[in-house]
Biopython code that builds the backbone (N, CA, C, O; Angstrom):
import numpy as np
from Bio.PDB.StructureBuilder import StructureBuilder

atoms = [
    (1, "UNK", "N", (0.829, -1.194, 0.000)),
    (1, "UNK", "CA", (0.000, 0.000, 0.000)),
    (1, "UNK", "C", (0.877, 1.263, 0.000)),
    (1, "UNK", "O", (0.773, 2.234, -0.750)),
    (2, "UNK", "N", (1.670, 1.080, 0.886)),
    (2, "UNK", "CA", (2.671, 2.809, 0.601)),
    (2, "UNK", "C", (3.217, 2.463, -0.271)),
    (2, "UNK", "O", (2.984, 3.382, -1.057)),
    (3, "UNK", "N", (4.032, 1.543, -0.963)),
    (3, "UNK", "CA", (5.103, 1.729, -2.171)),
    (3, "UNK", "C", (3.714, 2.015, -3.521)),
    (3, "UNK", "O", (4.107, 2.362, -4.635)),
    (4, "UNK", "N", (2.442, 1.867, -3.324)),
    (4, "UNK", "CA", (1.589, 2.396, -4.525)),
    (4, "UNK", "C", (1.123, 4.162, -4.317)),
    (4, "UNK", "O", (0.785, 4.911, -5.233)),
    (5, "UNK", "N", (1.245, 4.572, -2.622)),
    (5, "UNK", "CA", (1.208, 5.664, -2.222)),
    (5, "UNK", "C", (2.484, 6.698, -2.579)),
    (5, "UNK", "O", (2.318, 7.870, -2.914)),
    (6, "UNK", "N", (3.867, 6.000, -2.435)),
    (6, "UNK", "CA", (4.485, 6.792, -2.958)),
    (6, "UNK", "C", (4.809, 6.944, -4.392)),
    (6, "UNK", "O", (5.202, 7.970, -4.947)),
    (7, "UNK", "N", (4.637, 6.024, -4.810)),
    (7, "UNK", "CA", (4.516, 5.921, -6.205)),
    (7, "UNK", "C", (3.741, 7.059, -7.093)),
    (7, "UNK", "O", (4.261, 7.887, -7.842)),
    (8, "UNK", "N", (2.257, 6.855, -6.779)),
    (8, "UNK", "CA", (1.593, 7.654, -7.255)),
    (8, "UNK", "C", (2.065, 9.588, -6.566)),
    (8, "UNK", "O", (1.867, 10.567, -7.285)),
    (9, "UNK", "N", (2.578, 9.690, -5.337)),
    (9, "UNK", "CA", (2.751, 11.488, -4.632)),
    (9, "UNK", "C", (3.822, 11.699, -5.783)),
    (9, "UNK", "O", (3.737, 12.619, -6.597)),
    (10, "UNK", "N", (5.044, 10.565, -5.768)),
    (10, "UNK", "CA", (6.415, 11.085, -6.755)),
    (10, "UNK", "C", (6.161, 11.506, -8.275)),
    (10, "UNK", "O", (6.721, 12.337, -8.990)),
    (11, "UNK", "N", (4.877, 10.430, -8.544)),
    (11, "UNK", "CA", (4.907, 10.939, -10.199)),
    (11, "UNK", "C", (4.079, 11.932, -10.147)),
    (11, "UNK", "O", (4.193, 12.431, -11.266)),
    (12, "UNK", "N", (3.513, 12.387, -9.719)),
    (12, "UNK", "CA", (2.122, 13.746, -9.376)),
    (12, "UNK", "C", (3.840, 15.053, -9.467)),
    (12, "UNK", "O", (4.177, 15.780, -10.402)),
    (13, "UNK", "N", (4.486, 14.858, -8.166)),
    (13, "UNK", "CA", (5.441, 16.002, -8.220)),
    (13, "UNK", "C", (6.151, 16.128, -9.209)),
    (13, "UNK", "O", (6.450, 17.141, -9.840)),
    (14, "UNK", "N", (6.569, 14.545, -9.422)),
    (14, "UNK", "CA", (7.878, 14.624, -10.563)),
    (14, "UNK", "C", (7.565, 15.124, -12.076)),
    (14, "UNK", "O", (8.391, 15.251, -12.979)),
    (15, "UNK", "N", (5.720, 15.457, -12.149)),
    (15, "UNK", "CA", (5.637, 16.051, -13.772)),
    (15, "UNK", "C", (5.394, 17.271, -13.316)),
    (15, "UNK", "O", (5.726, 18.185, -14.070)),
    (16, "UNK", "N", (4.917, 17.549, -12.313)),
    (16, "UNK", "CA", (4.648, 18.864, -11.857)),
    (16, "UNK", "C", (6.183, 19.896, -12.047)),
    (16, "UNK", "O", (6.230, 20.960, -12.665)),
    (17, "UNK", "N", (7.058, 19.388, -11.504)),
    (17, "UNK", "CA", (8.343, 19.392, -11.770)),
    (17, "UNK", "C", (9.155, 19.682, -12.795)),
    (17, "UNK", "O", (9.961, 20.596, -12.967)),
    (18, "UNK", "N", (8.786, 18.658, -13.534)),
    (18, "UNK", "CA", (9.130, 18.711, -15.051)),
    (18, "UNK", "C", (8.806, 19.783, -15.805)),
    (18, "UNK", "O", (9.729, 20.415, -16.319)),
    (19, "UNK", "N", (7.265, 20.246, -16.045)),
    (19, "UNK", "CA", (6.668, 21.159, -16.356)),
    (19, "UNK", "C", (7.181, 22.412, -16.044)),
    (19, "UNK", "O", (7.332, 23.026, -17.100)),
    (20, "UNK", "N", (7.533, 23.107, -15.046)),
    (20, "UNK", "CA", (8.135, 23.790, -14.494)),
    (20, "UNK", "C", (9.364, 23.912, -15.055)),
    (20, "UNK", "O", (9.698, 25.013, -15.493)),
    (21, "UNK", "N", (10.181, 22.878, -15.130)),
    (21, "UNK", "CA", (11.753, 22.891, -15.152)),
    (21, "UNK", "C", (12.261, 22.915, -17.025)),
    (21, "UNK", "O", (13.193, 23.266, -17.750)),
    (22, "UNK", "N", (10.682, 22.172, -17.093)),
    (22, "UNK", "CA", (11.103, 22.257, -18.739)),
    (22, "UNK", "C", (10.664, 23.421, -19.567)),
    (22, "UNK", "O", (10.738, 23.264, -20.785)),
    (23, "UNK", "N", (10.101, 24.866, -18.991)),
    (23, "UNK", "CA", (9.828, 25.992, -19.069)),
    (23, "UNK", "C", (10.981, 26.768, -19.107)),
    (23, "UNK", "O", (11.241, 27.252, -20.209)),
    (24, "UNK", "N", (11.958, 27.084, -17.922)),
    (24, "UNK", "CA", (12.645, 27.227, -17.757)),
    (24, "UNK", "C", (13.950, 26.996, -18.569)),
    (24, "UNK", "O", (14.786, 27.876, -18.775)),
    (25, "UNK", "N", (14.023, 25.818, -18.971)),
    (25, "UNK", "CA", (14.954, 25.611, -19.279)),
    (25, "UNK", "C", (15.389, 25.804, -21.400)),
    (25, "UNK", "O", (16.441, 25.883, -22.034)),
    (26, "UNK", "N", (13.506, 25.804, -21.886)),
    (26, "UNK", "CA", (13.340, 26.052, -22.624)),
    (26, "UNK", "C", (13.362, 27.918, -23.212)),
    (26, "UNK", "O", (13.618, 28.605, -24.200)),
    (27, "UNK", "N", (13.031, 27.989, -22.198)),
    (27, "UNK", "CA", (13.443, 29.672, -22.533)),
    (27, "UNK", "C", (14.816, 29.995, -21.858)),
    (27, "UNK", "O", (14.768, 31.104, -21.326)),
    (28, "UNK", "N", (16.071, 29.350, -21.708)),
    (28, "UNK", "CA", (17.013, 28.964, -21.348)),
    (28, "UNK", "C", (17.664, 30.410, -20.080)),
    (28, "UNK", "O", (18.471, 31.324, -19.910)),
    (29, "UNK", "N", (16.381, 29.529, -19.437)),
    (29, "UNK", "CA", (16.663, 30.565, -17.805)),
    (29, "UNK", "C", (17.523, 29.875, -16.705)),
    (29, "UNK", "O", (17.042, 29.265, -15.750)),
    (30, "UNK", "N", (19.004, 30.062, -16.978)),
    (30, "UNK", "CA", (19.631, 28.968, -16.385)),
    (30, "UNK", "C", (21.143, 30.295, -15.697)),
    (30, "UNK", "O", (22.284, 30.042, -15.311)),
    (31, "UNK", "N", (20.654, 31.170, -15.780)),
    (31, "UNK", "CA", (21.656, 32.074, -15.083)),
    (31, "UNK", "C", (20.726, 33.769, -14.768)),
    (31, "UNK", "O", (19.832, 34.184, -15.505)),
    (32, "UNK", "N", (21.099, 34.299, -13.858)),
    (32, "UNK", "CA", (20.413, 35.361, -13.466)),
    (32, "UNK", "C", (20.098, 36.541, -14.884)),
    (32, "UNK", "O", (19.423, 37.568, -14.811)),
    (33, "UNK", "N", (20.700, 36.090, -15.916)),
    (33, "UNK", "CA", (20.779, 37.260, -17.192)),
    (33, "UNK", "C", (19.585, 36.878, -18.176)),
    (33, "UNK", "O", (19.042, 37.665, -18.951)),
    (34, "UNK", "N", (19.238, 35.371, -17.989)),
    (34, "UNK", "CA", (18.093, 34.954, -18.513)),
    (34, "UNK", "C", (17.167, 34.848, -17.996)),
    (34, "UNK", "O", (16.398, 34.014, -18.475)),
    (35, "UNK", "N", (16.756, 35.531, -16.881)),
    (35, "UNK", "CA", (15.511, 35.308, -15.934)),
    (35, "UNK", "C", (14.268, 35.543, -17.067)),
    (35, "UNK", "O", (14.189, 36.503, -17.834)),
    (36, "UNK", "N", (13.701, 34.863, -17.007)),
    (36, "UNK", "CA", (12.249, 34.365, -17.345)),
    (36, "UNK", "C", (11.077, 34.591, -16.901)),
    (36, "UNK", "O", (10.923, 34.068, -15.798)),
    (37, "UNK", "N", (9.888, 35.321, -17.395)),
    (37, "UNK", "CA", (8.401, 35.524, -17.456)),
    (37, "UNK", "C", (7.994, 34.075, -16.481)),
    (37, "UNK", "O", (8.434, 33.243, -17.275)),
    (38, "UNK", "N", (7.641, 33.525, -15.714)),
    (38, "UNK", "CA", (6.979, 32.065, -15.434)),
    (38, "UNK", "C", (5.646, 32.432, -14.254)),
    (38, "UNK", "O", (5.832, 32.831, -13.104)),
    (39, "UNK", "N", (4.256, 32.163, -14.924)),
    (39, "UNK", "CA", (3.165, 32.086, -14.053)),
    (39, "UNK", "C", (3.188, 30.951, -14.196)),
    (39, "UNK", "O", (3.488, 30.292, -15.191)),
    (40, "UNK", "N", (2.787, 30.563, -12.937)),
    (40, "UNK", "CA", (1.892, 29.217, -12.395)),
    (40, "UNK", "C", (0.679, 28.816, -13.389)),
    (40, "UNK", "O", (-0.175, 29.661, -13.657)),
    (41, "UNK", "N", (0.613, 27.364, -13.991)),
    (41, "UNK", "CA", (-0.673, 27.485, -14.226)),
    (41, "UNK", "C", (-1.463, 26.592, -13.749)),
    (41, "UNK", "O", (-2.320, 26.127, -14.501)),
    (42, "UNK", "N", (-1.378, 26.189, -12.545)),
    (42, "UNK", "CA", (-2.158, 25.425, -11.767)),
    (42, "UNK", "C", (-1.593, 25.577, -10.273)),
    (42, "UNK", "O", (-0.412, 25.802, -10.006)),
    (43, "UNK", "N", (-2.496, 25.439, -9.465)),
    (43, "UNK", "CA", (-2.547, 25.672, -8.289)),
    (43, "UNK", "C", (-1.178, 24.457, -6.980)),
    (43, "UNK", "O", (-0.636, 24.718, -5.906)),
    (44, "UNK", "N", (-1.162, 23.132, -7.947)),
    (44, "UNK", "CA", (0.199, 22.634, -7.993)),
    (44, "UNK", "C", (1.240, 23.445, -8.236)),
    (44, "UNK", "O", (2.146, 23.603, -7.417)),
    (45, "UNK", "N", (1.197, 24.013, -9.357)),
    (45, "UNK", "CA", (2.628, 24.579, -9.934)),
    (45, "UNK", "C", (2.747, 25.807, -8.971)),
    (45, "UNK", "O", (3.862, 25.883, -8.455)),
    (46, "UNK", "N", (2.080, 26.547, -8.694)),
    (46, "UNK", "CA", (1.889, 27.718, -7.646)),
    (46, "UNK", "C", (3.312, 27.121, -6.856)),
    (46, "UNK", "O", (4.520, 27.289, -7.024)),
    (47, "UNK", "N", (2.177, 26.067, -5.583)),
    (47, "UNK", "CA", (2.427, 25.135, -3.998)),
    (47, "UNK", "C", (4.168, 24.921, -4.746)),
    (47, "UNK", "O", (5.021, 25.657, -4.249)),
    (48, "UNK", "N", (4.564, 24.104, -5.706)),
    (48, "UNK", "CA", (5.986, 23.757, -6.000)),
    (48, "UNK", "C", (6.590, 25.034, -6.056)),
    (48, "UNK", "O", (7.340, 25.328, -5.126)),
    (49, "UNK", "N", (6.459, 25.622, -6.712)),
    (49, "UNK", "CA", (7.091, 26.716, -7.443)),
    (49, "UNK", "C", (7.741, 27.427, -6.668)),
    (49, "UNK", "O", (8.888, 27.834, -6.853)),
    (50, "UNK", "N", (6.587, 27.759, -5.127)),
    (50, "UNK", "CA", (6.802, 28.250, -3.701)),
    (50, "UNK", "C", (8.101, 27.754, -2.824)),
    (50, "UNK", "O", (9.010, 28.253, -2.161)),
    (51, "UNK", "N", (7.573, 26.323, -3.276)),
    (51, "UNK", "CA", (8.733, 25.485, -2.352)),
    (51, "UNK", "C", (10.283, 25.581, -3.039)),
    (51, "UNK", "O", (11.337, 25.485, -2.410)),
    (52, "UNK", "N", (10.162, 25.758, -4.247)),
    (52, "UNK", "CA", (11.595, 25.270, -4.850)),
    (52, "UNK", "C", (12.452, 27.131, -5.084)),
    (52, "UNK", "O", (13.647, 27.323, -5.304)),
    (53, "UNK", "N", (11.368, 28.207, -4.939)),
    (53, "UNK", "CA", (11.904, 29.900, -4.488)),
    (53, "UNK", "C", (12.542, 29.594, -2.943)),
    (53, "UNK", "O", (13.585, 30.082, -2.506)),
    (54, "UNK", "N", (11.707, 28.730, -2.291)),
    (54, "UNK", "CA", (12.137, 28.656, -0.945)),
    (54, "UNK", "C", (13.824, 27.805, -0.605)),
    (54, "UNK", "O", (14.600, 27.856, 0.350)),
    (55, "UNK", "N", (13.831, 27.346, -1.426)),
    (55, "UNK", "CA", (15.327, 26.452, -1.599)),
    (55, "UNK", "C", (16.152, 26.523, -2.184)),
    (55, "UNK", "O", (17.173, 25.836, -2.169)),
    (56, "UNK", "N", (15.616, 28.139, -3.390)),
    (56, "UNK", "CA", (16.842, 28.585, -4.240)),
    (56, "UNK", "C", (17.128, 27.809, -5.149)),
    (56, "UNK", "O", (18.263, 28.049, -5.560)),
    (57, "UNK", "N", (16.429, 26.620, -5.901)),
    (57, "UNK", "CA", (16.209, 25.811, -6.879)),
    (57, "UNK", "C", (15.907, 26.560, -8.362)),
    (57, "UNK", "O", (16.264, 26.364, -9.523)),
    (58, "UNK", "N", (15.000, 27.579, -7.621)),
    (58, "UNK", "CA", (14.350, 28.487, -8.607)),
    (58, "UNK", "C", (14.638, 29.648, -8.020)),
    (58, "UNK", "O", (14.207, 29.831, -6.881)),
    (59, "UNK", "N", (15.292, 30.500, -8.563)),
    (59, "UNK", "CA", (15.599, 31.655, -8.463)),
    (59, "UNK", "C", (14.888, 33.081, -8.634)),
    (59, "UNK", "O", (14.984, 33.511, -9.784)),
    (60, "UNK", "N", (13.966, 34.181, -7.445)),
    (60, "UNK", "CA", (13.036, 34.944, -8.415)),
    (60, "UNK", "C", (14.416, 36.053, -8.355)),
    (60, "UNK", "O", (15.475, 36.231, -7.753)),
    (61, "UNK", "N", (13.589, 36.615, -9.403)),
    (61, "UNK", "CA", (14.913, 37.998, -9.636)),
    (61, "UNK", "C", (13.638, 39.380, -10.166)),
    (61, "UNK", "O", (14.124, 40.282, -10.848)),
    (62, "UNK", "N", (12.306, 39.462, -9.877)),
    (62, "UNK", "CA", (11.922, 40.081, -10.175)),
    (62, "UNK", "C", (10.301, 39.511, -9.604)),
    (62, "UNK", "O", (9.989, 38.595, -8.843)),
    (63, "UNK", "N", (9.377, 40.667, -10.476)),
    (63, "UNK", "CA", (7.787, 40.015, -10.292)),
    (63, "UNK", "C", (7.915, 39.151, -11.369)),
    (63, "UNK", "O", (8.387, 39.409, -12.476)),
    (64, "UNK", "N", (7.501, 38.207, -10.999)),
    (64, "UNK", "CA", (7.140, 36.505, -11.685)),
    (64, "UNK", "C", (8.329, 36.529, -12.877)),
    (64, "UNK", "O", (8.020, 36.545, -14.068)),
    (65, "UNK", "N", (9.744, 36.530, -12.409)),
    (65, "UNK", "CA", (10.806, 36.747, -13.008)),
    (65, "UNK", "C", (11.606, 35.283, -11.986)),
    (65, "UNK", "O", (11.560, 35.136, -10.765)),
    (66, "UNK", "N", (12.297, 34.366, -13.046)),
    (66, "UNK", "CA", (12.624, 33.502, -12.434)),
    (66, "UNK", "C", (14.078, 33.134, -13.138)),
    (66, "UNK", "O", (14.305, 33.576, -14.265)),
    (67, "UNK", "N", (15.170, 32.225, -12.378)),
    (67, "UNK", "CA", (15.969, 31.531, -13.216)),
    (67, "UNK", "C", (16.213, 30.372, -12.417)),
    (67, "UNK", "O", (15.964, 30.280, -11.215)),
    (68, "UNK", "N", (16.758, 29.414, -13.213)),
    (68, "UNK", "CA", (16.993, 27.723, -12.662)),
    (68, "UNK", "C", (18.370, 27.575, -12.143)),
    (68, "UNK", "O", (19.399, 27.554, -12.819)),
    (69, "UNK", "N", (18.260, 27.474, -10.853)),
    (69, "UNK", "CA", (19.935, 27.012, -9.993)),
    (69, "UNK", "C", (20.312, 25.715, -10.553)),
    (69, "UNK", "O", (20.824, 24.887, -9.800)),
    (70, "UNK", "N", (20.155, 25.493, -11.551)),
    (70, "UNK", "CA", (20.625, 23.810, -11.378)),
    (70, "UNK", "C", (21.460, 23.189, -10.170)),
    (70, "UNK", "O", (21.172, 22.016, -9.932)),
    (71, "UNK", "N", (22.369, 23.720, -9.423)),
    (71, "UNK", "CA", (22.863, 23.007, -8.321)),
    (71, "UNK", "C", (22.012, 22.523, -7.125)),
    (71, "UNK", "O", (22.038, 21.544, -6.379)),
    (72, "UNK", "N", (21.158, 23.755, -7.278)),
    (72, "UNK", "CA", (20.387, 23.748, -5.702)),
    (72, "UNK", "C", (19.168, 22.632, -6.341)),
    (72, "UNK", "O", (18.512, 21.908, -5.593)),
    (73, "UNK", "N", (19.045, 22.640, -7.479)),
    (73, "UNK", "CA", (17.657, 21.637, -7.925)),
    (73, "UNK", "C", (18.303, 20.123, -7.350)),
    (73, "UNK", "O", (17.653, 19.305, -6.700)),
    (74, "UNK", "N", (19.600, 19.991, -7.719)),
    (74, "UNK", "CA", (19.912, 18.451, -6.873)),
    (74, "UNK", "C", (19.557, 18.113, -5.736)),
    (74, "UNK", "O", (19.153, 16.967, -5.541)),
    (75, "UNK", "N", (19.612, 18.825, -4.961)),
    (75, "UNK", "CA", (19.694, 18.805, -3.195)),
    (75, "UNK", "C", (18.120, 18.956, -3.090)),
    (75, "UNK", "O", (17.539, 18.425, -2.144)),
    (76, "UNK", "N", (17.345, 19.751, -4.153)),
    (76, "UNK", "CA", (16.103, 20.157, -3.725)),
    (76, "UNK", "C", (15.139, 18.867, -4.038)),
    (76, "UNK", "O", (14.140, 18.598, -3.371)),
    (77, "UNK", "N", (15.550, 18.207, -5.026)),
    (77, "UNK", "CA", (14.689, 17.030, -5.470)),
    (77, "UNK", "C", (15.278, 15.608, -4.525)),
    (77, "UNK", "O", (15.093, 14.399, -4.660)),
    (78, "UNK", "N", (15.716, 16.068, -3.971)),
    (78, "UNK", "CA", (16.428, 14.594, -2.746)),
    (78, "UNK", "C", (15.402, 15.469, -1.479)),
    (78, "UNK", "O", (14.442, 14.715, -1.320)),
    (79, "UNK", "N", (15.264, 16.395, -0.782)),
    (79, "UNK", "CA", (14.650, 16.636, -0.048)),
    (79, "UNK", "C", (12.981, 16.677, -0.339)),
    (79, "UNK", "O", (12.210, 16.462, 0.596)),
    (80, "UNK", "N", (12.483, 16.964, -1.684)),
    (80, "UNK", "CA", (11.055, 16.156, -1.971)),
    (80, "UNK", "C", (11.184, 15.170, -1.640)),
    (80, "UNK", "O", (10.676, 15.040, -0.526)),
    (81, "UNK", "N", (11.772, 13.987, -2.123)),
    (81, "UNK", "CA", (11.849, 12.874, -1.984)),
    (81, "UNK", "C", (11.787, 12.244, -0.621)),
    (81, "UNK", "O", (11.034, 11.289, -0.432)),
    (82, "UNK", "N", (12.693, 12.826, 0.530)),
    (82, "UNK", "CA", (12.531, 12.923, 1.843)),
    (82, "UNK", "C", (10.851, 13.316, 2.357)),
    (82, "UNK", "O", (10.080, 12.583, 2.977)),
    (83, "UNK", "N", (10.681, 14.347, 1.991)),
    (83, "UNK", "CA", (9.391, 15.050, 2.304)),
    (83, "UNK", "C", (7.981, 14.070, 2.255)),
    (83, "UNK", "O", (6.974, 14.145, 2.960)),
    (84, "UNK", "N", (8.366, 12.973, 0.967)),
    (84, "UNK", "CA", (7.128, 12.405, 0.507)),
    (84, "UNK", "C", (7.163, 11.119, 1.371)),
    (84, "UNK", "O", (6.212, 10.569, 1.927)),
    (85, "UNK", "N", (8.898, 10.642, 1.359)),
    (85, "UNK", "CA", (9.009, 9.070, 2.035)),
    (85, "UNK", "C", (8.275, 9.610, 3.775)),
    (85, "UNK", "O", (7.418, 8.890, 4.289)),
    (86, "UNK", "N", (8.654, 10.635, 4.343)),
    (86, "UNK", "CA", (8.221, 11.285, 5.407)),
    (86, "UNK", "C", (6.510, 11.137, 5.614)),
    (86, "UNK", "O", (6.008, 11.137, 6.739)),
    (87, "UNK", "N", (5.860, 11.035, 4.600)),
    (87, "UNK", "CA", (4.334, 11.524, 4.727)),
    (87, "UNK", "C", (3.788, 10.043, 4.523)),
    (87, "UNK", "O", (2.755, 9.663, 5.073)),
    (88, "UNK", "N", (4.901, 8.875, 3.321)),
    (88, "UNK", "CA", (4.288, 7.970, 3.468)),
    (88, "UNK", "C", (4.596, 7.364, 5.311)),
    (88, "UNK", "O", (3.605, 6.962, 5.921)),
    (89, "UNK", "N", (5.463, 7.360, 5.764)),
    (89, "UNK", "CA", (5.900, 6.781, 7.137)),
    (89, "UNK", "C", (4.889, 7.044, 8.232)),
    (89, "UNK", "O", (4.551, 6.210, 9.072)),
    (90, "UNK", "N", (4.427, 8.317, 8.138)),
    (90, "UNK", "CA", (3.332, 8.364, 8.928)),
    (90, "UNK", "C", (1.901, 7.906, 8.752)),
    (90, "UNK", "O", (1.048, 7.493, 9.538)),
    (91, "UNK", "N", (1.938, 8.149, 7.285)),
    (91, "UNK", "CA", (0.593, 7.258, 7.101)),
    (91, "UNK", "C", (0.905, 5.680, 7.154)),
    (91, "UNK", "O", (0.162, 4.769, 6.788)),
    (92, "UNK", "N", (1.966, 5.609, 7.606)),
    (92, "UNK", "CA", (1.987, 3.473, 8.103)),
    (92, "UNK", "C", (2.116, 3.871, 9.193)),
    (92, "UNK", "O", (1.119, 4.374, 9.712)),
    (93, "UNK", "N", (2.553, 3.849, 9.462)),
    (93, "UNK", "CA", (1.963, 4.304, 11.444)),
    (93, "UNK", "C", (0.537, 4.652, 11.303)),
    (93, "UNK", "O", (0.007, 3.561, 11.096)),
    (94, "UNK", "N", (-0.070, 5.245, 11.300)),
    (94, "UNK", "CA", (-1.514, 5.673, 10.965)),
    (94, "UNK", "C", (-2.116, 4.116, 11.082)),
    (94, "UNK", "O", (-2.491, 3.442, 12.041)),
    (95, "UNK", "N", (-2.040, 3.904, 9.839)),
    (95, "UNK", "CA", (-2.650, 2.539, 9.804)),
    (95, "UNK", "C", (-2.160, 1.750, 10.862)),
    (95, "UNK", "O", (-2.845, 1.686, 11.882)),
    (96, "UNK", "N", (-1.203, 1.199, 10.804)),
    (96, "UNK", "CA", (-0.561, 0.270, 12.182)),
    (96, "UNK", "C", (-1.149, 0.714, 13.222)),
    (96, "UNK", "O", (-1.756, -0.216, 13.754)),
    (97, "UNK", "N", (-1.248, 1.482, 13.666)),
    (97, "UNK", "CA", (-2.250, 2.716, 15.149)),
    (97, "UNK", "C", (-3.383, 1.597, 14.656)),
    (97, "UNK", "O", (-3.418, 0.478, 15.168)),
    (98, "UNK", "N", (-4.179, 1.957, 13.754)),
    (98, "UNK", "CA", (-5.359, 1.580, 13.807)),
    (98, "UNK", "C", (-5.703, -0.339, 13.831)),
    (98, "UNK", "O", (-6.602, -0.924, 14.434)),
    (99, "UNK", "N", (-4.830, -0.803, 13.121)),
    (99, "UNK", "CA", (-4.986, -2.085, 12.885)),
    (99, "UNK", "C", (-4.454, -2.945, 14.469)),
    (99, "UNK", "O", (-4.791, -4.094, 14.753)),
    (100, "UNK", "N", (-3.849, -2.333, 15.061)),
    (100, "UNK", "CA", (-3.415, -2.906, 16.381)),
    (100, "UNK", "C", (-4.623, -2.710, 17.507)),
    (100, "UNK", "O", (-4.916, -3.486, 18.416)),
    (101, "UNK", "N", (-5.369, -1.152, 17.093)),
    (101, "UNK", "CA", (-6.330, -1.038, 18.013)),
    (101, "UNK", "C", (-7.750, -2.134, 17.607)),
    (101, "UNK", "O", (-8.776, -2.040, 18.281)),
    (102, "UNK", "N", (-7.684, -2.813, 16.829)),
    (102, "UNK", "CA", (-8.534, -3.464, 15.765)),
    (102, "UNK", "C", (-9.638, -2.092, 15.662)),
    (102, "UNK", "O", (-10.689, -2.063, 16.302)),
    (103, "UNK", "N", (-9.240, -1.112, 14.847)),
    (103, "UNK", "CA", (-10.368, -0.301, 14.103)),
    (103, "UNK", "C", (-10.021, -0.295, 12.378)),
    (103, "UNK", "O", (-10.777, 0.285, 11.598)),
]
sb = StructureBuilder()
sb.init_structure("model")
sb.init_model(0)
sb.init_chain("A")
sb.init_seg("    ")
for serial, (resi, resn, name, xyz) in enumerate(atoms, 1):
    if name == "N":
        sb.init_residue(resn, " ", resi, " ")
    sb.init_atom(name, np.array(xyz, "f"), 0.0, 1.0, " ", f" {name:<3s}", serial, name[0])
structure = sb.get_structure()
C-alpha cells in the first residue's frame, strides 16, 4: 500500500516538476541574465514553485521573473523525496495505530 502511495505522490510532483523545469529551461533561464516571465498554471505549480523559491532551486529575480539554480535543484529534489518518504511513514503508522487497536 505505501510503495503504490508513494509511487503515485512522486509521479504527481515529478511532472509537476518537469513542467516547471522544462519551461525554464526552454526559454534557457539557467543564469540570473536569462531570468524568465513564469506564471503558475495550476494551483500545484503555484504550492511547487513556492517550495523550490524557498530552496533557491528556482531563483526569483523580479515580479514573476525567475531563473533555474541547477545546483540547488539536486539537493532540492532529494529533499522532496525525503518530504514524501516522510508523509508515506506516517501514514503506516496511521494505519498500524489503527490495525493494532482493531479499528
Amino acid at each position: 500500500m505505501a510503495n503504490i502511495v508513494m509511487r503515485l505522490g512522486e509521479r504527481y510532483t515529478t511532472r509537476t516538476q518537469d513542467r516547471l523545469l522544462e519551461r525554464l529551461r526552454a526559454a534557457n533561464a539557467i543564469k540570473p541574465a536569462n531570468a524568465t516571465l513564469l506564471a503558475p498554471l495550476s494551483r500545484r505549480e503555484a504550492r511547487l514553485l513556492e517550495r523550490m523559491v524557498k530552496f533557491r532551486a528556482v531563483v526569483q529575480e523580479g515580479e514573476h521573473l525567475y531563473w533555474l539554480n541547477e545546483q540547488a535543484l539536486v539537493h532540492f529534489r532529494k529533499e522532496e523525496l525525503a518530504r514524501l518518504l516522510g508523509a508515506v511513514a506516517v501514514a503506516g503508522f496511521a494505519a498500524a495505530g489503527a490495525l493494532a487497536l482493531g479499528r
